[in-house]
VOGUDREN-448124 format. One record per atom (N, C-alpha, C, O): residue number from 1; residue in one letter; atom name; x, y, z. Coordinates in steps of 0.2 Angstrom, whole numbers. Each point is the difference from the previous one (the first is absolute). Layout:
# VOGUDREN-448124
<rec k="NUM" r="a" a="CA" px="X" py="Y" pz="Z"/>
...
This chain:
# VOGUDREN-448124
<rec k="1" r="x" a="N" px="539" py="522" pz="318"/>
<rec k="1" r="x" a="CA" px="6" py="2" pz="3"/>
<rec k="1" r="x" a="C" px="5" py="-6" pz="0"/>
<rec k="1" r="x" a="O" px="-3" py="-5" pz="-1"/>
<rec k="2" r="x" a="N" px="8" py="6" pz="3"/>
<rec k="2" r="x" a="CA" px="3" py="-3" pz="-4"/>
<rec k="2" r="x" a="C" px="5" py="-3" pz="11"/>
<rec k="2" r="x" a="O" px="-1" py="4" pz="5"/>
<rec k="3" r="x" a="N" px="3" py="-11" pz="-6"/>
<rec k="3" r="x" a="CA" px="3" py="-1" pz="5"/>
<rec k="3" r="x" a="C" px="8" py="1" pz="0"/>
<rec k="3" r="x" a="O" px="4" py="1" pz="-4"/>
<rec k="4" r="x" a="N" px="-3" py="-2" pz="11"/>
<rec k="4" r="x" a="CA" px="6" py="3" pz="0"/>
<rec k="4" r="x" a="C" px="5" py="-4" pz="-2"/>
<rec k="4" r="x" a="O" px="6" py="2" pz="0"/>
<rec k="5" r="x" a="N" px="-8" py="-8" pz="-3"/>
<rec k="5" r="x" a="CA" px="3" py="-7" pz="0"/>
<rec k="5" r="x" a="C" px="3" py="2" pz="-9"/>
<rec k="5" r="x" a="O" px="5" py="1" pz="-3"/>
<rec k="6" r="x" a="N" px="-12" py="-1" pz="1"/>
<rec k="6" r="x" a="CA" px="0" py="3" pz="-7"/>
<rec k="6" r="x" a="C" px="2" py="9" pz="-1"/>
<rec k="6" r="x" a="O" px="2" py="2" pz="-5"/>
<rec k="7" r="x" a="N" px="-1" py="1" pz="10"/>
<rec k="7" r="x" a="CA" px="2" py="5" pz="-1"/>
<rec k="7" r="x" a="C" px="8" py="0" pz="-2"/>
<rec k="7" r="x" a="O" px="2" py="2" pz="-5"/>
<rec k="8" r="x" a="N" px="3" py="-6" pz="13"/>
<rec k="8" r="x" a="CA" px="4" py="-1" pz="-2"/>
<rec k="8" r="x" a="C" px="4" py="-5" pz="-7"/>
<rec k="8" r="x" a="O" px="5" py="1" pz="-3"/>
<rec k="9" r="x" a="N" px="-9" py="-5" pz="2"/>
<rec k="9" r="x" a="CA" px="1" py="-5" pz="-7"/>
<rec k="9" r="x" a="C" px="1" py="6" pz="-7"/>
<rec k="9" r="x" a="O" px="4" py="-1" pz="-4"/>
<rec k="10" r="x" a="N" px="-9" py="7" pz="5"/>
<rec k="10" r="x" a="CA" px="0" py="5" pz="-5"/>
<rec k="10" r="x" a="C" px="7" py="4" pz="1"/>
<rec k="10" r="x" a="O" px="4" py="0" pz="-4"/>
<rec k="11" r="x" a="N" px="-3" py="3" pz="9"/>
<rec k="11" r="x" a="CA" px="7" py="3" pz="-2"/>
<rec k="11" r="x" a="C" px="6" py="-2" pz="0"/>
<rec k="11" r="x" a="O" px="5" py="3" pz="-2"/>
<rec k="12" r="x" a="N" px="-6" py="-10" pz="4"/>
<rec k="12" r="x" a="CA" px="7" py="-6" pz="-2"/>
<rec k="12" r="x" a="C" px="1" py="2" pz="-6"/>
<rec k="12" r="x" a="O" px="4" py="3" pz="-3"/>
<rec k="13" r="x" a="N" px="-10" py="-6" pz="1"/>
<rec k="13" r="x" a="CA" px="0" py="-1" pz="-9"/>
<rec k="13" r="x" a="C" px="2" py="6" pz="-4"/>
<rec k="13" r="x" a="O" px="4" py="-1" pz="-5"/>
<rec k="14" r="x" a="N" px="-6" py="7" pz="7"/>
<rec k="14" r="x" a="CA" px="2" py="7" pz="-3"/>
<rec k="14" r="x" a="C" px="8" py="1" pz="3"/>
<rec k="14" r="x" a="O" px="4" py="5" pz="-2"/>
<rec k="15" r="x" a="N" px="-3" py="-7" pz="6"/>
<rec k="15" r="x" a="CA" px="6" py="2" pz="2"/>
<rec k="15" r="x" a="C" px="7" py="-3" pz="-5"/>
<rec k="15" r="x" a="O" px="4" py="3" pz="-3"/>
<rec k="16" r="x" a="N" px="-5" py="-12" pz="4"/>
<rec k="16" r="x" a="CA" px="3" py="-2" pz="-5"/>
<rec k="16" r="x" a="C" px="-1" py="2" pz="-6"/>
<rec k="16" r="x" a="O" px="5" py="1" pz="-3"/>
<rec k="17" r="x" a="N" px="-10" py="0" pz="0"/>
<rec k="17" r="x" a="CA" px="0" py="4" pz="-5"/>
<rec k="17" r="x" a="C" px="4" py="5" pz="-3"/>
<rec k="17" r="x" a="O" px="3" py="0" pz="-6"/>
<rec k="18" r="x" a="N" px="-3" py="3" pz="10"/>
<rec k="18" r="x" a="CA" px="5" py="9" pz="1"/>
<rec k="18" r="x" a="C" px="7" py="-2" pz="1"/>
<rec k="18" r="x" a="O" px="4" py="3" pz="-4"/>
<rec k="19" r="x" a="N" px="-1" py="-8" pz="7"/>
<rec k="19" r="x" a="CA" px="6" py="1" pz="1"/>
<rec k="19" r="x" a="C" px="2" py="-5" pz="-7"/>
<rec k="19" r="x" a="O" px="5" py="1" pz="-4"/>
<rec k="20" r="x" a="N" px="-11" py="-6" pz="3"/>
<rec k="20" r="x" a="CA" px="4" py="-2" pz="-7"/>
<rec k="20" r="x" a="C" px="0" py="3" pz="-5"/>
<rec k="20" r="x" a="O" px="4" py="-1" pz="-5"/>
<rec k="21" r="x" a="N" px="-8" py="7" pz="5"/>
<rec k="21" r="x" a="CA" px="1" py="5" pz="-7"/>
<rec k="21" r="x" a="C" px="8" py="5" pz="2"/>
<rec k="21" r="x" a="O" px="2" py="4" pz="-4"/>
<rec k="22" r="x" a="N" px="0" py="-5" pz="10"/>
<rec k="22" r="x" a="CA" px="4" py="7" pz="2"/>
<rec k="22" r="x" a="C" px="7" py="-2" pz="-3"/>
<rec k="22" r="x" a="O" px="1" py="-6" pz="-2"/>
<rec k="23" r="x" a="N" px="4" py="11" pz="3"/>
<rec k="23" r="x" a="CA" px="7" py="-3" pz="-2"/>
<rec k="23" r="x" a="C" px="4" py="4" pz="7"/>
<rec k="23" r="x" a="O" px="0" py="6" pz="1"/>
<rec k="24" r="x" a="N" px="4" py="-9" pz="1"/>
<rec k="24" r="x" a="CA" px="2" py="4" pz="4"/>
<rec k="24" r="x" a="C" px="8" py="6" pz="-4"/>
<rec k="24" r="x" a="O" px="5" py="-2" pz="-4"/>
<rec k="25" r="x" a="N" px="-6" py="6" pz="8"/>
<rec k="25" r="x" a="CA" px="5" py="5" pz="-3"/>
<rec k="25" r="x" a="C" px="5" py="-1" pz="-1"/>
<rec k="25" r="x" a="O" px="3" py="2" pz="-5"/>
<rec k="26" r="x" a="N" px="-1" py="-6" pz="10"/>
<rec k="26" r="x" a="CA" px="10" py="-3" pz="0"/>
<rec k="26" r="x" a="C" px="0" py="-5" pz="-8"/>
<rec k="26" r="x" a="O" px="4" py="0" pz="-4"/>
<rec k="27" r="x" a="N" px="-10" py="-3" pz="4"/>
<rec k="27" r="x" a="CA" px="3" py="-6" pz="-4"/>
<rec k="27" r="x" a="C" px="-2" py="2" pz="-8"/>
<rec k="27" r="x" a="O" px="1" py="-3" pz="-5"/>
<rec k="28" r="x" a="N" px="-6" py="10" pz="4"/>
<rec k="28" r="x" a="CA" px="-2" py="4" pz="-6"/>
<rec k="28" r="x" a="C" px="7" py="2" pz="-1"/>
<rec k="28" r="x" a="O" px="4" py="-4" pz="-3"/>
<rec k="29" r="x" a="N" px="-1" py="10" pz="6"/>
<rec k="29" r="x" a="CA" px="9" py="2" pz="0"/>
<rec k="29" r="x" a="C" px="6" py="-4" pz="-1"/>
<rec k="29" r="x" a="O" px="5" py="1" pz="-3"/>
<rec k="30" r="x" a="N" px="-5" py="-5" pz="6"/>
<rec k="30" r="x" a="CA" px="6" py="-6" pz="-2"/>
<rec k="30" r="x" a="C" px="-1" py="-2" pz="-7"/>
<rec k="30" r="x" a="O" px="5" py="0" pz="-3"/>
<rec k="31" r="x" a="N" px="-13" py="-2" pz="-1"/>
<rec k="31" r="x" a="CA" px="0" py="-2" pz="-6"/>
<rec k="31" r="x" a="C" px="2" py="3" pz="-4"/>
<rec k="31" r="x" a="O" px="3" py="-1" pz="-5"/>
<rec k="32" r="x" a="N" px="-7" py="9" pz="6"/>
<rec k="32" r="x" a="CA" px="2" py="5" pz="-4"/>
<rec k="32" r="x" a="C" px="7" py="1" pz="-1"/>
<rec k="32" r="x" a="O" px="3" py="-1" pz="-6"/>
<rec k="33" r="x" a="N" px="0" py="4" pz="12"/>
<rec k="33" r="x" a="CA" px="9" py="-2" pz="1"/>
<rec k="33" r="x" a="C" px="2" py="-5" pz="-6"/>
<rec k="33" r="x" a="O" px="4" py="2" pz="-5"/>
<rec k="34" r="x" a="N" px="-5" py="-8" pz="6"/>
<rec k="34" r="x" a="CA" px="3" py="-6" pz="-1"/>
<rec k="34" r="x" a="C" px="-3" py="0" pz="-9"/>
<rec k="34" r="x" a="O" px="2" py="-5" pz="-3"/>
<rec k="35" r="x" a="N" px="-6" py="8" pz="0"/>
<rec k="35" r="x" a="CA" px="-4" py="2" pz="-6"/>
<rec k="35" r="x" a="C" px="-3" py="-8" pz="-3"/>
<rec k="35" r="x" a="O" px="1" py="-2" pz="-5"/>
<rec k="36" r="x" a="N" px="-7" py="-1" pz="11"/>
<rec k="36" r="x" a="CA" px="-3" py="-6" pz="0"/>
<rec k="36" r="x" a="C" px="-6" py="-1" pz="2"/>
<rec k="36" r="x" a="O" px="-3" py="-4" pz="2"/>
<rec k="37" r="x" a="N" px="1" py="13" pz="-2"/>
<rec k="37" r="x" a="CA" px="-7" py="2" pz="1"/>
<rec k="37" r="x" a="C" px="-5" py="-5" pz="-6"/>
<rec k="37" r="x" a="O" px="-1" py="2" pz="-6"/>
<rec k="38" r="x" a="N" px="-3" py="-7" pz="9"/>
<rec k="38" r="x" a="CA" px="-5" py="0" pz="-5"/>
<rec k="38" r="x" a="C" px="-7" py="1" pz="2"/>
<rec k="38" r="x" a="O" px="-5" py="-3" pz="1"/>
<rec k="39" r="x" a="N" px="7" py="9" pz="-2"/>
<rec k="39" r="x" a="CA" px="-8" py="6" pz="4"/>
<rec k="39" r="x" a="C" px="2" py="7" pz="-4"/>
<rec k="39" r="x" a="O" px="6" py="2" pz="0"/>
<rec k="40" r="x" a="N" px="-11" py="2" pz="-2"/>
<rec k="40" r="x" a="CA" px="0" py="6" pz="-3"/>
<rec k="40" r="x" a="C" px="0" py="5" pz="7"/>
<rec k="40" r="x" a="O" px="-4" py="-1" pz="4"/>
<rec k="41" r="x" a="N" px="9" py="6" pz="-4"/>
<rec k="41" r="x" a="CA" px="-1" py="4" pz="5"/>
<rec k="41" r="x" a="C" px="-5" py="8" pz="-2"/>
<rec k="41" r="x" a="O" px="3" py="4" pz="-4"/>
<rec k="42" r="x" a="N" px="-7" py="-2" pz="6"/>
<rec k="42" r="x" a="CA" px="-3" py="4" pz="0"/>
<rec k="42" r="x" a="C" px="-1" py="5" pz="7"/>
<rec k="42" r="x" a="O" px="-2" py="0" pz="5"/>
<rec k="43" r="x" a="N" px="6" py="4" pz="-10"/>
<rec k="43" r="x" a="CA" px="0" py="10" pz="4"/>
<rec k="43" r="x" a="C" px="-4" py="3" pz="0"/>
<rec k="43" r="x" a="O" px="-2" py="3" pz="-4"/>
<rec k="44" r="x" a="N" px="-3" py="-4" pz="9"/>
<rec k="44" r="x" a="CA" px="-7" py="6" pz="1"/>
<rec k="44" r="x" a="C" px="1" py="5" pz="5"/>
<rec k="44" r="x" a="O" px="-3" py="1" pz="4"/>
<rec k="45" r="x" a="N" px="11" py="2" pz="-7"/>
<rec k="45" r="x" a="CA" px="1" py="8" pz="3"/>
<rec k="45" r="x" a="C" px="-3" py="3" pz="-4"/>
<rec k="45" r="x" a="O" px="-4" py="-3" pz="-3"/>
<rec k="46" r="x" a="N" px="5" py="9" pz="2"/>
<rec k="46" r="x" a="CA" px="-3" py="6" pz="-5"/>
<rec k="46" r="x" a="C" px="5" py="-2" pz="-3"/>
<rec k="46" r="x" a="O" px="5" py="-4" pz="3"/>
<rec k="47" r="x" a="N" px="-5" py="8" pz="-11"/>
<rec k="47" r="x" a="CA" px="5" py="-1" pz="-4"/>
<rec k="47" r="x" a="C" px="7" py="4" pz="1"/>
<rec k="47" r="x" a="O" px="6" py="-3" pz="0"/>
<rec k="48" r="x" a="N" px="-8" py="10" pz="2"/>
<rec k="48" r="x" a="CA" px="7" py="1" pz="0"/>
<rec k="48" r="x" a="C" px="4" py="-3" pz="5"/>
<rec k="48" r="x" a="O" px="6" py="1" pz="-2"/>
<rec k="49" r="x" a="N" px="-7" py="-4" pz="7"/>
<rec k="49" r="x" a="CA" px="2" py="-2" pz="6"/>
<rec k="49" r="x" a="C" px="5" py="-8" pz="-5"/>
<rec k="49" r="x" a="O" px="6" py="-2" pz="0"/>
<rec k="50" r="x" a="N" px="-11" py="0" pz="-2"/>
<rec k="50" r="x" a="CA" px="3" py="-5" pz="-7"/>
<rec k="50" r="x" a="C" px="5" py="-1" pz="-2"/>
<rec k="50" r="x" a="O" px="5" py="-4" pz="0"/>
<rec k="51" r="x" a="N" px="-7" py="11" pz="-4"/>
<rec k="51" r="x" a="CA" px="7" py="4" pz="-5"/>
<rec k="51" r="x" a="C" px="5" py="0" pz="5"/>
<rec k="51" r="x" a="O" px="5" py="-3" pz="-3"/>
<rec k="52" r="x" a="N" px="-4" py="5" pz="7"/>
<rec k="52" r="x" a="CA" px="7" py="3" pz="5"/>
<rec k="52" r="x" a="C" px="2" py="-6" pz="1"/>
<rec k="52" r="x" a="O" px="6" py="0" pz="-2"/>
<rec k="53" r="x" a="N" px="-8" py="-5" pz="4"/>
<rec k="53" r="x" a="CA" px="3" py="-6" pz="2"/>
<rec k="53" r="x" a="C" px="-7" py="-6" pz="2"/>
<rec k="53" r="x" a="O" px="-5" py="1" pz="2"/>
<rec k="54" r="x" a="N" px="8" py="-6" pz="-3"/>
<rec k="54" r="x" a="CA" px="-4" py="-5" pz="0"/>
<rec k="54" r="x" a="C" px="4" py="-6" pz="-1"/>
<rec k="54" r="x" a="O" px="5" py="0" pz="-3"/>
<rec k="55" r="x" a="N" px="-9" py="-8" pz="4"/>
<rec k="55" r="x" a="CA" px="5" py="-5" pz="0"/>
<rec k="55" r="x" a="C" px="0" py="-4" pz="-7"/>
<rec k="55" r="x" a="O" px="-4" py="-2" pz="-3"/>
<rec k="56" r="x" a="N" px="12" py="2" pz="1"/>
<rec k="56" r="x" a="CA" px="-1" py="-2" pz="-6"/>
<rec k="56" r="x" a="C" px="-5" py="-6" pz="-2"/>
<rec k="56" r="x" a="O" px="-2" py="-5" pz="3"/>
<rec k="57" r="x" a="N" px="1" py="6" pz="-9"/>
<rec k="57" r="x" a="CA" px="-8" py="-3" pz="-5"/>
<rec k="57" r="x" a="C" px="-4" py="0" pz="4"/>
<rec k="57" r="x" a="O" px="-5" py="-3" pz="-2"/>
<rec k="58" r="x" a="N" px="2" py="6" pz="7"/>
<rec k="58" r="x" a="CA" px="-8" py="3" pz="2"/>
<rec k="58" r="x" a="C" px="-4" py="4" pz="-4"/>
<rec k="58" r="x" a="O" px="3" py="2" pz="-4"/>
<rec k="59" r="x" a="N" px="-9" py="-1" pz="5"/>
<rec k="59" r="x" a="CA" px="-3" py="0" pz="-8"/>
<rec k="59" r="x" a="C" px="-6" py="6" pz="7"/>
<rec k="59" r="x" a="O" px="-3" py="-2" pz="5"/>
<rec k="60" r="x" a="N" px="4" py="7" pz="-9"/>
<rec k="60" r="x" a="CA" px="-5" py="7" pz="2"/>
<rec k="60" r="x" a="C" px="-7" py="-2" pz="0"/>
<rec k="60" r="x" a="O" px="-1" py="-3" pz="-5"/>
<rec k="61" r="x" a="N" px="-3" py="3" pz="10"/>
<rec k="61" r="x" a="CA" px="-7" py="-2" pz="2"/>
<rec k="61" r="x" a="C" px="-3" py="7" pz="3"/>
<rec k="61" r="x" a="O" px="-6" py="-1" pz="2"/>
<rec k="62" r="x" a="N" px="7" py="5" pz="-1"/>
<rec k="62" r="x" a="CA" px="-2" py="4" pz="7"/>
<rec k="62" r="x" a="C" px="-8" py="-3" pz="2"/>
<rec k="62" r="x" a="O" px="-4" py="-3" pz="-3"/>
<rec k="63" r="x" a="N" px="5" py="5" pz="10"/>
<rec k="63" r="x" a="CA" px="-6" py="-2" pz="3"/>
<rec k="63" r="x" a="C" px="-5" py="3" pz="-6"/>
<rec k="63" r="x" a="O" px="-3" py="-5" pz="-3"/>
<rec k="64" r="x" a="N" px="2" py="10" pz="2"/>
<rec k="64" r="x" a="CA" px="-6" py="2" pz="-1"/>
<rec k="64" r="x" a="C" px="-2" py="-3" pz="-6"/>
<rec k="64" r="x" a="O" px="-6" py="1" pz="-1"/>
<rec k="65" r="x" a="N" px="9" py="-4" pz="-2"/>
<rec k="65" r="x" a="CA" px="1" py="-3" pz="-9"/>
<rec k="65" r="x" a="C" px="-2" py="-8" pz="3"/>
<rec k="65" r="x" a="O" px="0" py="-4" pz="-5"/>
<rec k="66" r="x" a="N" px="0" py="2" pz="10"/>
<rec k="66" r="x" a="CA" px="1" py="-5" pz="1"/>
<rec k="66" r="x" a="C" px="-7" py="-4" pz="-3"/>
<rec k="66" r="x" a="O" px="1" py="-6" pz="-2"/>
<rec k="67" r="x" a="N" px="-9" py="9" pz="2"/>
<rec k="67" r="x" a="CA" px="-4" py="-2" pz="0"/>
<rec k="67" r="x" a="C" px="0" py="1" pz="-8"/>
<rec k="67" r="x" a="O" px="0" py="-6" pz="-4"/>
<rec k="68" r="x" a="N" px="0" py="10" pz="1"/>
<rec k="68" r="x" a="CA" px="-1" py="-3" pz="-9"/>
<rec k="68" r="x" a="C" px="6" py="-3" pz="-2"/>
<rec k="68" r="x" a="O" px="-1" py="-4" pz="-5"/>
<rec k="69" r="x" a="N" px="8" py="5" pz="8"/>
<rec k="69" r="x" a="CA" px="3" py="-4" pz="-5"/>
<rec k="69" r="x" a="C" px="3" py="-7" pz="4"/>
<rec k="69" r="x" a="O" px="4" py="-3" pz="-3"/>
<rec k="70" r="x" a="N" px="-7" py="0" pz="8"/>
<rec k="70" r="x" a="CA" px="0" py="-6" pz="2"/>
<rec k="70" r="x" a="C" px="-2" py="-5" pz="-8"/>
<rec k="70" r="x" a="O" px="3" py="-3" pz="-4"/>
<rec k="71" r="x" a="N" px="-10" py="5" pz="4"/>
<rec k="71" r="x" a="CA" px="-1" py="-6" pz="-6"/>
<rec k="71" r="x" a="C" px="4" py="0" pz="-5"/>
<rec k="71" r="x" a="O" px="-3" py="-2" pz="-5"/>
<rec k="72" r="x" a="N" px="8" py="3" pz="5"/>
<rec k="72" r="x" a="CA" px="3" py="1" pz="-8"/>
<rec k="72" r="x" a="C" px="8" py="-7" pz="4"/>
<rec k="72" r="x" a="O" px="3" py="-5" pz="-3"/>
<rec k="73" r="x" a="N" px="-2" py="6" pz="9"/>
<rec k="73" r="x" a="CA" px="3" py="-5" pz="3"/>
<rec k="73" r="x" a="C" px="-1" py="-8" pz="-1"/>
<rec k="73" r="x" a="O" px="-5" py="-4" pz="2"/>
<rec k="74" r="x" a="N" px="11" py="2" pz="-5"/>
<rec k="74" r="x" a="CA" px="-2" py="-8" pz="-2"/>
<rec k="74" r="x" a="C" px="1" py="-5" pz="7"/>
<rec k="74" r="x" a="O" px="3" py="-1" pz="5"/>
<rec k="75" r="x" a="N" px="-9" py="-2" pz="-8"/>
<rec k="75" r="x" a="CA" px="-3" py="-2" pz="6"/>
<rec k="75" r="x" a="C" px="5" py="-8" pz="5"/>
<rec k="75" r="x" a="O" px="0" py="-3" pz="6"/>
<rec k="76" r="x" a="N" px="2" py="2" pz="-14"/>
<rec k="76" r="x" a="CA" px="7" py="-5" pz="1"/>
<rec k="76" r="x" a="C" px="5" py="0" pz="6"/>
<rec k="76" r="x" a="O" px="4" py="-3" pz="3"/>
<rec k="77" r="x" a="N" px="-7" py="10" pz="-3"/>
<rec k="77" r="x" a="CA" px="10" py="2" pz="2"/>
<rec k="77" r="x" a="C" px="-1" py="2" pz="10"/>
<rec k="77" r="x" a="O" px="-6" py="2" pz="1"/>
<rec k="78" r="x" a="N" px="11" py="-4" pz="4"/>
<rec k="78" r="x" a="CA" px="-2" py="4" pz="6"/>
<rec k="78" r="x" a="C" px="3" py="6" pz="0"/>
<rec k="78" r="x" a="O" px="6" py="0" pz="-3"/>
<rec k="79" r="x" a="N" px="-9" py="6" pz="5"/>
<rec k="79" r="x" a="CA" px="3" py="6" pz="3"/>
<rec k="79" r="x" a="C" px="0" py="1" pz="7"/>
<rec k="79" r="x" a="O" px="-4" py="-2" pz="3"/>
<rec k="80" r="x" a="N" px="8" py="5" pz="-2"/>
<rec k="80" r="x" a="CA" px="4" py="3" pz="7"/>
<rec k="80" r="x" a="C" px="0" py="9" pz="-2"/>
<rec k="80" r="x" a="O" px="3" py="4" pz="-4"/>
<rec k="81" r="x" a="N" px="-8" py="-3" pz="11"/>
<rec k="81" r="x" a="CA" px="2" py="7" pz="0"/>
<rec k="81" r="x" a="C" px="3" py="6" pz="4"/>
<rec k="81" r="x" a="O" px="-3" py="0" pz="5"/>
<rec k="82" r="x" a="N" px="6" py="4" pz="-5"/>
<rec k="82" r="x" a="CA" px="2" py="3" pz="5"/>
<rec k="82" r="x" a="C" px="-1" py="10" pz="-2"/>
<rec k="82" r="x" a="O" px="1" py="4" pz="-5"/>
<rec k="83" r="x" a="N" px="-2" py="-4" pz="11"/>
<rec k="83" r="x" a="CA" px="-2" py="9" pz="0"/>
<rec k="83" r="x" a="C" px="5" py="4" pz="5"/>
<rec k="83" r="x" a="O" px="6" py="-3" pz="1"/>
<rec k="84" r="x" a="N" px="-6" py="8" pz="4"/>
<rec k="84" r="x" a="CA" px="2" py="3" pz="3"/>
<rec k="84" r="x" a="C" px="-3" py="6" pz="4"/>
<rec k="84" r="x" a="O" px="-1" py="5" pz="-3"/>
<rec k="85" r="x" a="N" px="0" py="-5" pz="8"/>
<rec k="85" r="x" a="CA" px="0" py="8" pz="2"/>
<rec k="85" r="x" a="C" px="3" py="5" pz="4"/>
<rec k="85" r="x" a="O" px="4" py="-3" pz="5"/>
<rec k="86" r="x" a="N" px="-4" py="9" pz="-5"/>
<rec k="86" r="x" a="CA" px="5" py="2" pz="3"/>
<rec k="86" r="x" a="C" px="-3" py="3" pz="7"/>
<rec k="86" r="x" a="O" px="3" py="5" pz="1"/>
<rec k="87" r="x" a="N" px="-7" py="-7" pz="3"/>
<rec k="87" r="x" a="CA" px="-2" py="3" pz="6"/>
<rec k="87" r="x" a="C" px="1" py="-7" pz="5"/>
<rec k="87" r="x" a="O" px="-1" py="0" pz="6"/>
C-alpha cells in the first residue's frame, strides 16, 4: 500500500505530466488564425460533420478510425485534436 506521502508525490507527477502534453485552446486558435500552427490538427467528428465545415488544414481522424489509423501518424510531428458534440 502505498503512502500518502508517496501517494501525493504520484499525482503531482501525473498531473504535470497532463498539462505538459495539453495545449490550451485560446493559444491552438490564435496560431491557427495567425497560420503558425506547428501541430497537425486532427477532426475526430464523423465525416460528414467534416465535410460541412471544419478548421482550415485539419486532417479527418474520426473517433472511431482513430485506433487503426493512429499508427500511420508520424511520430515526429505534435497533434492537436478537437471534436464536438451536440448535447
Amino acid at each position: 500500500m502505498l503512502t500518502r506521502e508517496k501517494e501525493r508525490e504520484l499525482q503531482k507527477q501525473f498531473f504535470q505530466a497532463k498539462l505538459a502534453s495539453e495545449k490550451q485552446k485560446v493559444d491552438v486558435a490564435k496560431k491557427v488564425k495567425e497560420g503558425k500552427g506547428d501541430f497537425v490538427i486532427l477532426d475526430t467528428r464523423d465525416r460528414a460533420s467534416y465535410e460541412k465545415e471544419h478548421i482550415p488544414g485539419a486532417v479527418s481522424m474520426p473517433l472511431d478510425d482513430v485506433a487503426k489509423l493512429s499508427a500511420k501518424l508520424d511520430r515526429d510531428k505534435e497533434y492537436v485534436t478537437y471534436c464536438w458534440h451536440s448535447t
